[in-house]
N, CA, C and O atoms as a Tripos MOL2 file, in Angstrom:
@<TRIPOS>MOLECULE
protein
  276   275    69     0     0
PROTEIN
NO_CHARGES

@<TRIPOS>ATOM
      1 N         140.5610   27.1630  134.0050 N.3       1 UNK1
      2 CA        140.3900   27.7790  132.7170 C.3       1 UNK1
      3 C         141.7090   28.3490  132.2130 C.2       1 UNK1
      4 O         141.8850   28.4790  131.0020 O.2       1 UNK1
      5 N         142.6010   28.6780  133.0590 N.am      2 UNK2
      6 CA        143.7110   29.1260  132.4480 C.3       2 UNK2
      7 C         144.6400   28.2830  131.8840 C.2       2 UNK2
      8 O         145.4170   28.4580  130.9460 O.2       2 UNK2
      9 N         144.4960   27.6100  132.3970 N.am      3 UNK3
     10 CA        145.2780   25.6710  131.8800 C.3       3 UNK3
     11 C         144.9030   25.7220  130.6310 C.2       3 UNK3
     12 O         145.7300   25.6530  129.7220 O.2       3 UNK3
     13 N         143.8090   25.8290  130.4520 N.am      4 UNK4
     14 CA        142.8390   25.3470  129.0700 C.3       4 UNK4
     15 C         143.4410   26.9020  127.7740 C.2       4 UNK4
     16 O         143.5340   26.9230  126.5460 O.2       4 UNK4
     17 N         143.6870   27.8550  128.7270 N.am      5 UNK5
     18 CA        143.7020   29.1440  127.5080 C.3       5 UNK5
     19 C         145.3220   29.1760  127.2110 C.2       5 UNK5
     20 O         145.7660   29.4130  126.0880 O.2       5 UNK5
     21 N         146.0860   28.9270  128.2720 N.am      6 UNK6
     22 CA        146.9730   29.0260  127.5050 C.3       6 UNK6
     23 C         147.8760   27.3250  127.1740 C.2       6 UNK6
     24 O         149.0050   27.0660  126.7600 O.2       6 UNK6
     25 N         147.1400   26.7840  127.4450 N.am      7 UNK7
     26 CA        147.8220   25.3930  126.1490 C.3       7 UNK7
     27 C         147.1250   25.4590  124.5850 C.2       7 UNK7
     28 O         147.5190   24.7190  123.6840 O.2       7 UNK7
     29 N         145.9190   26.5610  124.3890 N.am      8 UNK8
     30 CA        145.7310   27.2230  123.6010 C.3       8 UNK8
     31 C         146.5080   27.9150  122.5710 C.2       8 UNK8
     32 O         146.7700   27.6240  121.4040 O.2       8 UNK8
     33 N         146.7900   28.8590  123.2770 N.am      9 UNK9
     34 CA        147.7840   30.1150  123.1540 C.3       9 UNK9
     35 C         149.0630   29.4270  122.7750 C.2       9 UNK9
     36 O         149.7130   29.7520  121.7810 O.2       9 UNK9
     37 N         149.4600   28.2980  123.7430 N.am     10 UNK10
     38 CA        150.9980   28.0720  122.8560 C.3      10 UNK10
     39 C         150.9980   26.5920  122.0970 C.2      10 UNK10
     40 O         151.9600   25.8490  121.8980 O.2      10 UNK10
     41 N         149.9120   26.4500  121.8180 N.am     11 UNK11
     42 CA        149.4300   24.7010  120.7850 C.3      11 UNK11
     43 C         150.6020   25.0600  119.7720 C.2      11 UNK11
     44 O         151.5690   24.3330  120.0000 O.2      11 UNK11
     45 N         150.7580   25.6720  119.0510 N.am     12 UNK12
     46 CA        151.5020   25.2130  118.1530 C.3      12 UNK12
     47 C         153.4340   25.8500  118.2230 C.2      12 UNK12
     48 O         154.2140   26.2190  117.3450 O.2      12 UNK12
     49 N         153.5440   25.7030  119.7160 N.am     13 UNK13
     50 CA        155.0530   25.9110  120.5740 C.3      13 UNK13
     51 C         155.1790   24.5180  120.9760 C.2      13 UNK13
     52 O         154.2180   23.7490  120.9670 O.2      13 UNK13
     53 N         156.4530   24.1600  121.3580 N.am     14 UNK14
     54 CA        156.8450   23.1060  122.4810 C.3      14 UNK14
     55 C         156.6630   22.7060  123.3920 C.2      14 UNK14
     56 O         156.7680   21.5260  123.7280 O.2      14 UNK14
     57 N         156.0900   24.3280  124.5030 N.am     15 UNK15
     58 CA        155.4910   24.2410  126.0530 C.3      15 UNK15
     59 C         154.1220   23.5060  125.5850 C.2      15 UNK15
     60 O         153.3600   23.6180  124.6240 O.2      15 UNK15
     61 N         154.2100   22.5150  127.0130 N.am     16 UNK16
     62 CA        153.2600   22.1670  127.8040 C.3      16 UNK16
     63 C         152.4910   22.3910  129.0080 C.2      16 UNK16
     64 O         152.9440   22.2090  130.1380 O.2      16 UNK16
     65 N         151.0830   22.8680  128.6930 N.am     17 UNK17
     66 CA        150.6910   23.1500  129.9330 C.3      17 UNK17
     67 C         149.5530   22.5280  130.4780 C.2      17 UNK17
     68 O         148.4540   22.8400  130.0190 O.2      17 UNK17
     69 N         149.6500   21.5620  131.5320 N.am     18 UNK18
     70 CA        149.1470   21.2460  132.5000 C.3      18 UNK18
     71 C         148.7570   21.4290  133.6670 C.2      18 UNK18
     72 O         149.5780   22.2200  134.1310 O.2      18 UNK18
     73 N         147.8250   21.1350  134.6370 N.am     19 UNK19
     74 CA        147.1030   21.5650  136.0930 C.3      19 UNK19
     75 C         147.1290   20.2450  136.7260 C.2      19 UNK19
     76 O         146.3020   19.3480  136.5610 O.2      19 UNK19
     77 N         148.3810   20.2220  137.6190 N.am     20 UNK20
     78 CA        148.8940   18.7660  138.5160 C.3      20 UNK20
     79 C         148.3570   18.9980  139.9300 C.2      20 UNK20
     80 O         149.1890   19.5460  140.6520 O.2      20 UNK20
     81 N         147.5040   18.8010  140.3560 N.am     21 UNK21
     82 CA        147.3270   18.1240  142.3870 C.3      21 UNK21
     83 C         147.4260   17.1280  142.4980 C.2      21 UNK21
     84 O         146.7280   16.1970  142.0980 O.2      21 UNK21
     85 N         148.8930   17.1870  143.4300 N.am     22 UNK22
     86 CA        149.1110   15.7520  144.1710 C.3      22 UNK22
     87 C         148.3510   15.7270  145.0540 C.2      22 UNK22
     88 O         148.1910   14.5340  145.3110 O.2      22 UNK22
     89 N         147.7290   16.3490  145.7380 N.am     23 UNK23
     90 CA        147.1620   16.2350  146.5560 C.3      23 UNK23
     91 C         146.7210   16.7520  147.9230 C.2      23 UNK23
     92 O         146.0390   17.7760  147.9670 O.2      23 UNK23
     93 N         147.0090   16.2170  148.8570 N.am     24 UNK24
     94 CA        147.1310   17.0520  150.6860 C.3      24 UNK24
     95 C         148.6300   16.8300  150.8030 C.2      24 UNK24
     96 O         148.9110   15.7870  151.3940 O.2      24 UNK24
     97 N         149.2610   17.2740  150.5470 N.am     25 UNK25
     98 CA        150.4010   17.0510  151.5410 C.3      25 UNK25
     99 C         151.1760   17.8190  153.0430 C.2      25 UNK25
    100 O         151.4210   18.9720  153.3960 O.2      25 UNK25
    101 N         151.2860   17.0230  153.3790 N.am     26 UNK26
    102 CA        152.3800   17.3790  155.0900 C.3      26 UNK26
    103 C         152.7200   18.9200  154.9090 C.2      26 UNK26
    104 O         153.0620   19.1380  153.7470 O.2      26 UNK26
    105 N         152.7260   19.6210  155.4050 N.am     27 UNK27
    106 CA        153.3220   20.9870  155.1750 C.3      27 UNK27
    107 C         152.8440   21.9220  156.3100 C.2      27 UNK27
    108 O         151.8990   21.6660  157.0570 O.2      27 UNK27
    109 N         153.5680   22.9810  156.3500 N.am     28 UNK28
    110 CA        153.8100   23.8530  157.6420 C.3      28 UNK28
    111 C         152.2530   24.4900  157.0220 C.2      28 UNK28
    112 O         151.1930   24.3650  157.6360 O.2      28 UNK28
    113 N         152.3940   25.1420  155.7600 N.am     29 UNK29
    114 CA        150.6060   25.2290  155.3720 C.3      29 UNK29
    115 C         149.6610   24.7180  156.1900 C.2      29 UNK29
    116 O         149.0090   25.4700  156.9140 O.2      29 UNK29
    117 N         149.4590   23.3250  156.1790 N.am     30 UNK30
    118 CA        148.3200   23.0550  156.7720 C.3      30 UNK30
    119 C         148.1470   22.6810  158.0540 C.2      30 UNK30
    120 O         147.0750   22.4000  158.5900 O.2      30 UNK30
    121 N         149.5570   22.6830  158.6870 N.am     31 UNK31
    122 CA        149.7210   22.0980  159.7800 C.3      31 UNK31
    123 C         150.1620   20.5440  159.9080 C.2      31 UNK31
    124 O         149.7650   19.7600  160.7710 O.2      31 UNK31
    125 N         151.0050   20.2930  158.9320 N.am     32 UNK32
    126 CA        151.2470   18.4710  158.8010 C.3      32 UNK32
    127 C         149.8510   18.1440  158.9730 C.2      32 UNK32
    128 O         149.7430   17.5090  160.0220 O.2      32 UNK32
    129 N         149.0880   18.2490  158.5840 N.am     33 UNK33
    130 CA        147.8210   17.3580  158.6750 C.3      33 UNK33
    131 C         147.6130   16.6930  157.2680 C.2      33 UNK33
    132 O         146.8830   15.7030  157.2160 O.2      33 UNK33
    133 N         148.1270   17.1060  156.2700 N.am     34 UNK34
    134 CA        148.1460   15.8990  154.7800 C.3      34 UNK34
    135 C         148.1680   14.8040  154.7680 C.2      34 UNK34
    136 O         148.6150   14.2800  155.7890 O.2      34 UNK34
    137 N         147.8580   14.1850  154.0030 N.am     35 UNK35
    138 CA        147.8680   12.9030  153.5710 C.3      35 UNK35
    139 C         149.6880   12.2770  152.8730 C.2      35 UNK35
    140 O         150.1640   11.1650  153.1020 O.2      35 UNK35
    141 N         150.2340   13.1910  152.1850 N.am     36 UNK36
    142 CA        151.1490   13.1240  151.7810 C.3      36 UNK36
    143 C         152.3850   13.3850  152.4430 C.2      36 UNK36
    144 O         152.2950   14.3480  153.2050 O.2      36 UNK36
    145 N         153.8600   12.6810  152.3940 N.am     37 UNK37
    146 CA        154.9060   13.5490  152.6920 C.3      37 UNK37
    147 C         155.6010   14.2010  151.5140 C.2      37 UNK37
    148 O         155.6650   13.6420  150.4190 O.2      37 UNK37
    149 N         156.2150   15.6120  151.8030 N.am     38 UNK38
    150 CA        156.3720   16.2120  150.2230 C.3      38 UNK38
    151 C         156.9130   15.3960  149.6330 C.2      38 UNK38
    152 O         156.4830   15.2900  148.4850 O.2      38 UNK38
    153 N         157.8960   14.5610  149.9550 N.am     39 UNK39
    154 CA        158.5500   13.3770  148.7570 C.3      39 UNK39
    155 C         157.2570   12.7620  148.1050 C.2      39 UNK39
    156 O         157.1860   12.7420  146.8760 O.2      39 UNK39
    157 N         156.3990   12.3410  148.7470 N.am     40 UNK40
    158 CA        155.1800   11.7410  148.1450 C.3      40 UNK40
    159 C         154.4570   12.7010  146.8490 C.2      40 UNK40
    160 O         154.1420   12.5430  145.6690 O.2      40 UNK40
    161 N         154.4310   13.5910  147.7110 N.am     41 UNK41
    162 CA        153.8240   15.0470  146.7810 C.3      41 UNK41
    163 C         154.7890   15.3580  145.6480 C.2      41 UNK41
    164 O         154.5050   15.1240  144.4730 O.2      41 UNK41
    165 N         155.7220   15.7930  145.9650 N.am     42 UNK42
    166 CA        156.2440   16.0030  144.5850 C.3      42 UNK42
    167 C         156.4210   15.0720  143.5290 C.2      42 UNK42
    168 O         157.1120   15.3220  142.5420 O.2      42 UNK42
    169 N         155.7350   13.8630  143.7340 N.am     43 UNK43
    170 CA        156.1460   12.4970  142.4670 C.3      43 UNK43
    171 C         155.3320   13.1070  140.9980 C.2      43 UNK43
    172 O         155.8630   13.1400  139.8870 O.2      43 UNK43
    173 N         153.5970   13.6700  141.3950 N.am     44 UNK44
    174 CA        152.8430   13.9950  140.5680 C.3      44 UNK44
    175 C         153.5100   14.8070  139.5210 C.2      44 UNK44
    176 O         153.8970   14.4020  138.4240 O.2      44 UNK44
    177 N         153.5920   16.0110  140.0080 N.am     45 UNK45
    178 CA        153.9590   17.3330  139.4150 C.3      45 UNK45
    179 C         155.4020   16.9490  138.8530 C.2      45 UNK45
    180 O         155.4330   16.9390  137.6220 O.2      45 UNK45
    181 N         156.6660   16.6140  139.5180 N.am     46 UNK46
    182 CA        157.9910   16.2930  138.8830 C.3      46 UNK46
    183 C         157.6100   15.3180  137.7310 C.2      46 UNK46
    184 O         157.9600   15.6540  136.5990 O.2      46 UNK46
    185 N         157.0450   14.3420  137.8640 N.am     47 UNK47
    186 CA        157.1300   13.1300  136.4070 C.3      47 UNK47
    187 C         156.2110   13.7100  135.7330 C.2      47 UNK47
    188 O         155.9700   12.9390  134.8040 O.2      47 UNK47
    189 N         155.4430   14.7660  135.6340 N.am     48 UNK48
    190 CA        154.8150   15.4280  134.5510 C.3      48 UNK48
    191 C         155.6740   16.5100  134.0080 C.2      48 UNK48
    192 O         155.8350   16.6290  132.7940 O.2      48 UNK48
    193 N         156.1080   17.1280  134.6830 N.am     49 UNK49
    194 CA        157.5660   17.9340  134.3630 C.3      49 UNK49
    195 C         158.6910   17.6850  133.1540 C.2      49 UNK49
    196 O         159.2530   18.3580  132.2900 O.2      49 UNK49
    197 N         158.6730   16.2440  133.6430 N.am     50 UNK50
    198 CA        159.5600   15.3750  133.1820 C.3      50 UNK50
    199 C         159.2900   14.5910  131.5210 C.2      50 UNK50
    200 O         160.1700   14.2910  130.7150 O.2      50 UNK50
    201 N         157.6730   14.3880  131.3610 N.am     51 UNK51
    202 CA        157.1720   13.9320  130.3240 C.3      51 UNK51
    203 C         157.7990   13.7660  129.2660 C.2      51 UNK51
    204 O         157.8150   12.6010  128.8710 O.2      51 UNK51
    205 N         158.5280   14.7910  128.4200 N.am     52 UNK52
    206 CA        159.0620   14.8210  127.0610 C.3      52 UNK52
    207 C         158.4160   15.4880  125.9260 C.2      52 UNK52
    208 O         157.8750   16.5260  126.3070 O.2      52 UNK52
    209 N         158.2760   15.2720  124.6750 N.am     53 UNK53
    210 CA        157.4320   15.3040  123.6720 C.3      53 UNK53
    211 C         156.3910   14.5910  123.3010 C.2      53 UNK53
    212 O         156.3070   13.4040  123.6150 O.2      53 UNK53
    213 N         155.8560   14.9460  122.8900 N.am     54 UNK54
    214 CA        154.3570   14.0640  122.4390 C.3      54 UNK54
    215 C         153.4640   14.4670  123.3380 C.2      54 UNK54
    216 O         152.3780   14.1520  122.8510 O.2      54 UNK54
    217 N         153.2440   15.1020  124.6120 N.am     55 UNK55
    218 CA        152.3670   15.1220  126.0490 C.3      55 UNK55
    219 C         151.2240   15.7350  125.4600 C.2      55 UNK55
    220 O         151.4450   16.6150  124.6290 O.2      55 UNK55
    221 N         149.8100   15.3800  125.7850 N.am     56 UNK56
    222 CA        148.9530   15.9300  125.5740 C.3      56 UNK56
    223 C         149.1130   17.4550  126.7570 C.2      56 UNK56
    224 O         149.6880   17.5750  127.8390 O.2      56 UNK56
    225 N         148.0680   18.7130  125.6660 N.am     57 UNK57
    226 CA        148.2830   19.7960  126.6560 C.3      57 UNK57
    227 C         147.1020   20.2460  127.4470 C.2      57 UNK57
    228 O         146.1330   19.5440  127.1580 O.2      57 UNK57
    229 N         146.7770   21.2990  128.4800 N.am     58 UNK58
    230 CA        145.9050   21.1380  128.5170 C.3      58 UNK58
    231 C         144.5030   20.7270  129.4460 C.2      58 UNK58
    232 O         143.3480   21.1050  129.6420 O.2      58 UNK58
    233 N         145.7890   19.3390  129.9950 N.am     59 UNK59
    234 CA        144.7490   18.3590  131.0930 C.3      59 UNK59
    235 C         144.7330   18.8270  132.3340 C.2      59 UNK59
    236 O         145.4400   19.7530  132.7320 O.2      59 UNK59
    237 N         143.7550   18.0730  133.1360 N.am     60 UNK60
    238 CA        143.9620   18.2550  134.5580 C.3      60 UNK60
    239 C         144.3350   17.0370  135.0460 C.2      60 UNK60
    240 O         143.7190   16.1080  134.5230 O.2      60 UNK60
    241 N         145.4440   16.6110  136.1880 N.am     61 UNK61
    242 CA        145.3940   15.5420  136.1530 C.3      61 UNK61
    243 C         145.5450   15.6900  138.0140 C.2      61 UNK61
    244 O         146.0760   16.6480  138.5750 O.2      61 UNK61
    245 N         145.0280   14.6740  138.6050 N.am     62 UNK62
    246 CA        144.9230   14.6510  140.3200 C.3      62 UNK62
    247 C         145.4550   13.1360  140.3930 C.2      62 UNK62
    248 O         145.2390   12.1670  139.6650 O.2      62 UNK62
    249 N         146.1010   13.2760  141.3530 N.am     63 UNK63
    250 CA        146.5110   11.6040  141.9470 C.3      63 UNK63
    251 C         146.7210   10.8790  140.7260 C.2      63 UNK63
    252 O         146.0690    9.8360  140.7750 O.2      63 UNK63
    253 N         147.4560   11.0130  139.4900 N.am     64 UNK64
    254 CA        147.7390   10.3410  138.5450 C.3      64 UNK64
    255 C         146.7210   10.0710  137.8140 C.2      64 UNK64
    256 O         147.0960    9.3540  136.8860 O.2      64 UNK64
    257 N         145.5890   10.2910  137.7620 N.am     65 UNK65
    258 CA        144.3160   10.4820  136.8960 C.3      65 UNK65
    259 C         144.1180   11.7000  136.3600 C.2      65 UNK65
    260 O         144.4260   12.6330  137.1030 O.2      65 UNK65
    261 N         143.5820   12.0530  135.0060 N.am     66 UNK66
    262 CA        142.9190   13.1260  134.1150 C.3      66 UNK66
    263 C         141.4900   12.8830  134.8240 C.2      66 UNK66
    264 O         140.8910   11.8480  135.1160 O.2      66 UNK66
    265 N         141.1960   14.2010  134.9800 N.am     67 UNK67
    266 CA        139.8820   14.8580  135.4520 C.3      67 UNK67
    267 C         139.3840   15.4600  134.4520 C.2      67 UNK67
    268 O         139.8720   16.4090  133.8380 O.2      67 UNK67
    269 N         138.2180   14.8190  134.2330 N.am     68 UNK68
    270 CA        137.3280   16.0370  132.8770 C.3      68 UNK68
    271 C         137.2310   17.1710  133.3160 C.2      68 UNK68
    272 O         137.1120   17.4340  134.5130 O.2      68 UNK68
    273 N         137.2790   18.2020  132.1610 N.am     69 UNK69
    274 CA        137.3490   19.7500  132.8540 C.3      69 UNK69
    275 C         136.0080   19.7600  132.6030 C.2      69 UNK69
    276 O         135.3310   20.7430  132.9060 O.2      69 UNK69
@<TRIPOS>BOND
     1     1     2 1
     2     2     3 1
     3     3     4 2
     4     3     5 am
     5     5     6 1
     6     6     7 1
     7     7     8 2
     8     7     9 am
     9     9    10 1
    10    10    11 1
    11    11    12 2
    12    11    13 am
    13    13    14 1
    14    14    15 1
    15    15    16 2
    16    15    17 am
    17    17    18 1
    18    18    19 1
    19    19    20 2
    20    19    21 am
    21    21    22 1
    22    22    23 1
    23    23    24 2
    24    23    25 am
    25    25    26 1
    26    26    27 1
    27    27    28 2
    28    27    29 am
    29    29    30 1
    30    30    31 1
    31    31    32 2
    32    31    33 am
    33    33    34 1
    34    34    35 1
    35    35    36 2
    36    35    37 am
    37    37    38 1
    38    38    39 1
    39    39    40 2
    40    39    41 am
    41    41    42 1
    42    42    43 1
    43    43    44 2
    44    43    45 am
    45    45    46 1
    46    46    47 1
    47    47    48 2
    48    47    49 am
    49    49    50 1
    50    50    51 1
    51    51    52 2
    52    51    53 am
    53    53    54 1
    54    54    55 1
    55    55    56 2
    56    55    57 am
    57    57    58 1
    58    58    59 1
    59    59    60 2
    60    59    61 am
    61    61    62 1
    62    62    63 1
    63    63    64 2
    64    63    65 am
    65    65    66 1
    66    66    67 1
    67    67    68 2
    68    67    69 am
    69    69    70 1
    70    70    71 1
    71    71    72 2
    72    71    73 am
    73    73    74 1
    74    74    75 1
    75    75    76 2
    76    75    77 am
    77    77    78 1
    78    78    79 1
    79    79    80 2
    80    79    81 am
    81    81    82 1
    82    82    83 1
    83    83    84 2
    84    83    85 am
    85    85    86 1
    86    86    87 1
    87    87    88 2
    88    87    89 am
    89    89    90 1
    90    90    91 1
    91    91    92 2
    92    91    93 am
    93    93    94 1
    94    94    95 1
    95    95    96 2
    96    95    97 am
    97    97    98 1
    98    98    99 1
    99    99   100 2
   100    99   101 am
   101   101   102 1
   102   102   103 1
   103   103   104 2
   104   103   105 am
   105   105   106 1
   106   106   107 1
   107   107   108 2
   108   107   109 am
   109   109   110 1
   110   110   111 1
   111   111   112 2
   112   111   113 am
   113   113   114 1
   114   114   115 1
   115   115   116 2
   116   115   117 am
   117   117   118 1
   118   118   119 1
   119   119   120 2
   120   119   121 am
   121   121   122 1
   122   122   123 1
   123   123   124 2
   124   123   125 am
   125   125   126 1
   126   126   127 1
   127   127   128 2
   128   127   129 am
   129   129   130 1
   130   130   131 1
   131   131   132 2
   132   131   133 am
   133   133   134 1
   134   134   135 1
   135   135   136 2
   136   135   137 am
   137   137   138 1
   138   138   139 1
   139   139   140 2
   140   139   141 am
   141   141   142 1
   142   142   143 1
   143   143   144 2
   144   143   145 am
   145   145   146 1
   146   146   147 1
   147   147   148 2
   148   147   149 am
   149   149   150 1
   150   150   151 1
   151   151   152 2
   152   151   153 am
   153   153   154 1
   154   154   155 1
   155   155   156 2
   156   155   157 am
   157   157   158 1
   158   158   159 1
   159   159   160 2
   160   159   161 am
   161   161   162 1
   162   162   163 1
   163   163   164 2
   164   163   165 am
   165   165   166 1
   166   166   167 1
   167   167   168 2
   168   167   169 am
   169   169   170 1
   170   170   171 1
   171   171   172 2
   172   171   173 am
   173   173   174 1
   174   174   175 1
   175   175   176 2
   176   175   177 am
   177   177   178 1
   178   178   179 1
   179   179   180 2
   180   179   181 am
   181   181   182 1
   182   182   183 1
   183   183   184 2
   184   183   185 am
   185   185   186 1
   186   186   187 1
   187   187   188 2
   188   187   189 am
   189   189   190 1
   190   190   191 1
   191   191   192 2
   192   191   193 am
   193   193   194 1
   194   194   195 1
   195   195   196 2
   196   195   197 am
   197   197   198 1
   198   198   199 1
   199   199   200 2
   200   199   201 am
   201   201   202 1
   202   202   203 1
   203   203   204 2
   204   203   205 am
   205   205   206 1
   206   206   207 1
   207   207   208 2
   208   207   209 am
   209   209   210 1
   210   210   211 1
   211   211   212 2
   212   211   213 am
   213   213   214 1
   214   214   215 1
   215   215   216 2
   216   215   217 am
   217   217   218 1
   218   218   219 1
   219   219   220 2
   220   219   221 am
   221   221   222 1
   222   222   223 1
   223   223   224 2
   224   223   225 am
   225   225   226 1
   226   226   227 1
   227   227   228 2
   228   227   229 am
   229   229   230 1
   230   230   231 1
   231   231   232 2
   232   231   233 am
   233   233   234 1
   234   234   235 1
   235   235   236 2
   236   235   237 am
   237   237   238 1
   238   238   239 1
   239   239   240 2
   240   239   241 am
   241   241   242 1
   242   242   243 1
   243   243   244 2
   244   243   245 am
   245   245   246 1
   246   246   247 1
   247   247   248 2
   248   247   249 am
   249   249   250 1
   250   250   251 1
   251   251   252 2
   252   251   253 am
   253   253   254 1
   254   254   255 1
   255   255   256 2
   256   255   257 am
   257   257   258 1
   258   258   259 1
   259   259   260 2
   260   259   261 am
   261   261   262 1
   262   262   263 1
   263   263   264 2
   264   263   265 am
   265   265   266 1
   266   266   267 1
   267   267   268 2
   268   267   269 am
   269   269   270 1
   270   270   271 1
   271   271   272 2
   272   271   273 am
   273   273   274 1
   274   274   275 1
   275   275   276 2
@<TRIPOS>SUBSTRUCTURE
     1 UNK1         2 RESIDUE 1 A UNK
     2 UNK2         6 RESIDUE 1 A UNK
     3 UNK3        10 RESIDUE 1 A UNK
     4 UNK4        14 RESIDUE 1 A UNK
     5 UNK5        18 RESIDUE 1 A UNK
     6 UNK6        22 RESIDUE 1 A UNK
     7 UNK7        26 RESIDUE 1 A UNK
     8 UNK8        30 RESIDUE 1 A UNK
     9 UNK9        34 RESIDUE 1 A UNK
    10 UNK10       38 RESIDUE 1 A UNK
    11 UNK11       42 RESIDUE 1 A UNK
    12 UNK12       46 RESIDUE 1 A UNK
    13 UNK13       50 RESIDUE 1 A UNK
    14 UNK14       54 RESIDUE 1 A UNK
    15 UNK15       58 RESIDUE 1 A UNK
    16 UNK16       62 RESIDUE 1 A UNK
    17 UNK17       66 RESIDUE 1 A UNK
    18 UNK18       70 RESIDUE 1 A UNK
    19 UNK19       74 RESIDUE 1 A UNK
    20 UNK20       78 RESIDUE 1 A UNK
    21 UNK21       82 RESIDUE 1 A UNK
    22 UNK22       86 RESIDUE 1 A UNK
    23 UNK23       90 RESIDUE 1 A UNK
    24 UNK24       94 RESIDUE 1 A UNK
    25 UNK25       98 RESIDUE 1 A UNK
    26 UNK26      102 RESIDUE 1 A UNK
    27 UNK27      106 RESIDUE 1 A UNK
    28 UNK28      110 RESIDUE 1 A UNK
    29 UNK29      114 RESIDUE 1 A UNK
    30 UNK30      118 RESIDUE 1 A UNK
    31 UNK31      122 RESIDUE 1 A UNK
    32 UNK32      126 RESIDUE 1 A UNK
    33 UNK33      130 RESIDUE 1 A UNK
    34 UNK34      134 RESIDUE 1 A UNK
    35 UNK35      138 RESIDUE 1 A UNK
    36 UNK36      142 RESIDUE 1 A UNK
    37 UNK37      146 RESIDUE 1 A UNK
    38 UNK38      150 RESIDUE 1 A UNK
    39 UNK39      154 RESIDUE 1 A UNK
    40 UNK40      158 RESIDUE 1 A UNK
    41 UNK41      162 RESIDUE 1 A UNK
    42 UNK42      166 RESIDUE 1 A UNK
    43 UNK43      170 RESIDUE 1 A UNK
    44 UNK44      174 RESIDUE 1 A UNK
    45 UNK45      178 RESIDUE 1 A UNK
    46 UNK46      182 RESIDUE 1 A UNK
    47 UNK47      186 RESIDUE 1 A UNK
    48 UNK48      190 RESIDUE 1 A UNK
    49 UNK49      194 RESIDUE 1 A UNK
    50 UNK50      198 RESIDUE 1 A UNK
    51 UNK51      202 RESIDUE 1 A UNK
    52 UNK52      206 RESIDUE 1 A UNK
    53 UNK53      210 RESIDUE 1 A UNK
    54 UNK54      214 RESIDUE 1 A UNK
    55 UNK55      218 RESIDUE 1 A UNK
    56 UNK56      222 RESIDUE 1 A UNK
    57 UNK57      226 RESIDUE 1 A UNK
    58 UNK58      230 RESIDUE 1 A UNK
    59 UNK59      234 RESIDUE 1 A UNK
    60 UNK60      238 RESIDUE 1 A UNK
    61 UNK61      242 RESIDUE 1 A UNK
    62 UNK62      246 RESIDUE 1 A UNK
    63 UNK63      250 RESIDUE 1 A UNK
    64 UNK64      254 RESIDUE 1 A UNK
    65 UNK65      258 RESIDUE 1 A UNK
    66 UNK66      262 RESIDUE 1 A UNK
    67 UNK67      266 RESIDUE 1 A UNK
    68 UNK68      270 RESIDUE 1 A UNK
    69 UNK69      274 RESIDUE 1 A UNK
Protein backbone atom coordinates (compact mmCIF):
# COMPACT_ATOMS: atom_id res chain seq x y z
CA UNK A 1 0.00 0.00 0.00
CA UNK A 2 2.68 2.37 0.37
CA UNK A 3 3.92 1.82 -3.22
CA UNK A 4 0.42 2.64 -4.25
CA UNK A 5 0.22 6.05 -1.81
CA UNK A 6 3.05 7.48 -2.59
CA UNK A 7 3.29 7.11 -6.54
CA UNK A 8 0.12 8.95 -5.64
CA UNK A 9 1.54 11.63 -3.74
CA UNK A 10 4.28 12.31 -6.32
CA UNK A 11 2.05 11.50 -9.85
CA UNK A 12 2.51 14.65 -11.01
CA UNK A 13 6.76 14.80 -10.06
CA UNK A 14 9.39 12.83 -12.03
CA UNK A 15 9.94 10.10 -9.17
CA UNK A 16 8.98 6.77 -9.74
CA UNK A 17 7.76 4.50 -7.41
CA UNK A 18 7.79 0.95 -7.61
CA UNK A 19 7.79 -2.50 -5.31
CA UNK A 20 10.68 -4.86 -7.04
CA UNK A 21 11.27 -8.77 -5.56
CA UNK A 22 13.82 -10.44 -7.20
CA UNK A 23 13.29 -12.87 -5.32
CA UNK A 24 15.28 -15.57 -2.77
CA UNK A 25 18.53 -14.72 -3.07
CA UNK A 26 22.00 -16.31 -1.61
CA UNK A 27 22.69 -14.18 1.37
CA UNK A 28 24.20 -14.40 4.87
CA UNK A 29 20.23 -13.50 5.72
CA UNK A 30 19.05 -16.64 4.92
CA UNK A 31 21.80 -18.71 5.13
CA UNK A 32 22.81 -19.06 1.22
CA UNK A 33 19.83 -21.06 0.90
CA UNK A 34 18.24 -18.72 -2.16
CA UNK A 35 17.54 -19.41 -5.26
CA UNK A 36 19.49 -16.47 -6.54
CA UNK A 37 23.18 -15.24 -6.54
CA UNK A 38 23.09 -11.43 -5.62
CA UNK A 39 24.39 -10.74 -9.19
CA UNK A 40 21.24 -12.61 -10.19
CA UNK A 41 19.23 -10.59 -7.64
CA UNK A 42 20.19 -7.39 -8.28
CA UNK A 43 19.22 -7.57 -12.26
CA UNK A 44 15.34 -6.92 -11.11
CA UNK A 45 15.58 -3.93 -8.94
CA UNK A 46 18.86 -2.21 -10.92
CA UNK A 47 17.03 -2.29 -14.60
CA UNK A 48 13.99 -0.84 -12.94
CA UNK A 49 16.17 1.77 -11.41
CA UNK A 50 17.43 2.31 -14.58
CA UNK A 51 14.01 2.65 -16.61
CA UNK A 52 13.98 6.38 -17.68
CA UNK A 53 10.86 8.40 -18.42
CA UNK A 54 7.64 7.32 -19.41
CA UNK A 55 7.66 4.24 -16.48
CA UNK A 56 4.43 3.44 -15.27
CA UNK A 57 4.20 4.21 -11.29
CA UNK A 58 3.00 2.40 -8.80
CA UNK A 59 3.41 -1.40 -9.84
CA UNK A 60 4.46 -4.40 -8.22
CA UNK A 61 6.62 -6.26 -10.18
CA UNK A 62 8.33 -10.01 -9.01
CA UNK A 63 10.65 -11.99 -11.27
CA UNK A 64 10.09 -9.51 -14.14
CA UNK A 65 6.29 -9.77 -14.04
CA UNK A 66 3.58 -7.04 -12.68
CA UNK A 67 1.53 -8.57 -9.94
CA UNK A 68 -2.02 -7.24 -9.53
CA UNK A 69 -2.19 -5.40 -6.31
Amino acid sequence: MMTVQLAEELRDTSIVVNAVCPGCVKTELNGHSGNLTPAEGARLPVGYALLGEGVVSGRFVEAGAEVPW
